[in-house]
C-alpha positions as CSV (number, residue, x, y, z in Angstrom):
1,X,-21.6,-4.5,-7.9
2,X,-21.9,-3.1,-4.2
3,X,-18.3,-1.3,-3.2
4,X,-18.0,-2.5,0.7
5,X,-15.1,-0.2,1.4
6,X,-17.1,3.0,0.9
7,X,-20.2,4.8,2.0
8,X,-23.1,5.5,-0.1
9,X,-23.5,9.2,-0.8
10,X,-27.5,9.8,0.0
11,X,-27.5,13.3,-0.8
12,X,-24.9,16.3,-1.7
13,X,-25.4,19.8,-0.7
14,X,-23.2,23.0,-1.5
15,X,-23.9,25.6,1.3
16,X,-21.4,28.5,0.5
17,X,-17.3,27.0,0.6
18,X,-19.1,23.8,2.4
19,X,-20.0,20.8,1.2
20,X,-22.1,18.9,3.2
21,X,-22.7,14.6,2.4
22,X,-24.7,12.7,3.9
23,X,-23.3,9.8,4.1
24,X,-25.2,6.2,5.1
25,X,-22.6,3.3,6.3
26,X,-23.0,0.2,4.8
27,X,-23.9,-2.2,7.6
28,X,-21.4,-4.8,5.6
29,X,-18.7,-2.7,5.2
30,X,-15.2,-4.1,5.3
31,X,-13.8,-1.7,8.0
32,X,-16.0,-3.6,10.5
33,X,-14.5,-7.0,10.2
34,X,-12.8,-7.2,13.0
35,X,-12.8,-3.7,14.4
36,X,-14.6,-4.9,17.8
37,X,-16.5,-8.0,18.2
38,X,-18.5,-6.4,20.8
39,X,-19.6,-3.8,18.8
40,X,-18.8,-2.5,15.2
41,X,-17.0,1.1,14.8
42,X,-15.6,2.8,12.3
43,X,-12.0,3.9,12.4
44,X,-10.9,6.9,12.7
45,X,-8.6,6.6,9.6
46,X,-11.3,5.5,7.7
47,X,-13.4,8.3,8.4
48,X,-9.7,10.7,7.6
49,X,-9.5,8.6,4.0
50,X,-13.2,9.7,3.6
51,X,-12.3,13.3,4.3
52,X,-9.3,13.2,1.1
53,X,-11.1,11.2,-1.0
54,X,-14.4,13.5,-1.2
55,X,-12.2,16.5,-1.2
56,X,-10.6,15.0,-3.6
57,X,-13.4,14.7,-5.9
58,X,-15.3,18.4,-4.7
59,X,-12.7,20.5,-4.6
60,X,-10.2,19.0,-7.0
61,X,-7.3,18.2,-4.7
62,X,-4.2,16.9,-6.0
63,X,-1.7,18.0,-2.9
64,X,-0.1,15.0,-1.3
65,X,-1.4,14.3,2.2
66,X,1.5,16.0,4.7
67,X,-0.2,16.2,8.0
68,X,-2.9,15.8,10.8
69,X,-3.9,18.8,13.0
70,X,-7.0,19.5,15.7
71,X,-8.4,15.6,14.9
72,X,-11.1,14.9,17.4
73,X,-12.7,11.8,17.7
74,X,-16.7,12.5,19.9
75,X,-18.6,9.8,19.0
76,X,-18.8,6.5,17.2
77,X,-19.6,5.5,14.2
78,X,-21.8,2.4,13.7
79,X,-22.9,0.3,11.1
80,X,-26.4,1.6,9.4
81,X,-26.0,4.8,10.5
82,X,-26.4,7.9,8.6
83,X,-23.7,11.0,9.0
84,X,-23.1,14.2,7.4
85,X,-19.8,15.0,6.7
86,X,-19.2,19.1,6.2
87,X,-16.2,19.4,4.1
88,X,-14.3,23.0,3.2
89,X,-11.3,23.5,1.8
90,X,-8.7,26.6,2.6
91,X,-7.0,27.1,-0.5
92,X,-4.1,29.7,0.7
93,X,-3.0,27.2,4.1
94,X,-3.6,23.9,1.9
95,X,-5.9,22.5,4.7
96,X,-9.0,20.7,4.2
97,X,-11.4,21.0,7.1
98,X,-14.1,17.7,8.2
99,X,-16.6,17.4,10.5
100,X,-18.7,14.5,11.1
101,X,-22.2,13.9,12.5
102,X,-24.7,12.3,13.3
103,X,-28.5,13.1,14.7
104,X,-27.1,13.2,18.6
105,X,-24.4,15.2,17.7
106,X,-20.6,15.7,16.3
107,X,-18.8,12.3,15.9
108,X,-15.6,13.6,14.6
109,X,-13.6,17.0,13.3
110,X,-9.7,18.0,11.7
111,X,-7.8,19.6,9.4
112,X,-5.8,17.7,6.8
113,X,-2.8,19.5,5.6
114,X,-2.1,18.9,1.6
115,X,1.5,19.9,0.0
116,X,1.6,20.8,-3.9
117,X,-1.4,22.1,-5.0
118,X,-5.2,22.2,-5.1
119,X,-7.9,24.0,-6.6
120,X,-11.8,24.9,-5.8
């Protein structure tokens, strides 16, 4: 059974506190439906759900999402393309940090702030 609402993981890397996913984008993923006729793009809370929900699962996160800070938003993100997304996680602020990209170049960056707590 293919999961349409996530991407699938290609290849997981630990390089120091980072983890680094590359990530391929399913071409029918449900995000697109709708989300320009013109041309498919992933949403920027989409990619943000991404962020918490591998954190979730690398860094064992269990804080309650509280807050948004420094999101940028470069480039877009299209159907069959293939992303990394660089994930750390600052235990003592509660933040997790995302980046984005692709081969041309960054596509999207924050911090998510977490209450309660989480652990590396």
């Amino acid at each position: 059974m293919m999961n349409n609402d996530m991407p699938t993981v290609v290849q997981t890397e630990v390089d120091g506190a980072n983890v680094v996913l590359t990530l391929q984008i399913p071409e029918n993923l449900k995000y697109f439906d709708g989300h320009f006729d013109q041309a498919s793009l992933l949403p920027g809370v989409v990619q943000i759900d991404w962020a918490v929900h591998f954190g979730r699962l690398h860094f064992h996160c269990e804080g309650q999402f509280s807050s948004l800070e420094v999101i940028k938003f470069k480039e877009v993100i299209a159907p069959n393309q293939q992303v990394k997304l660089t994930l750390s996680f600052n235990e003592d602020k509660q933040k997790l940090l995302f980046s984005y990209a692709s081969e041309t170049g960054a596509c999207s960056s924050g911090r998510i702030v977490l209450g309660g707590i989480c652990e590396q």
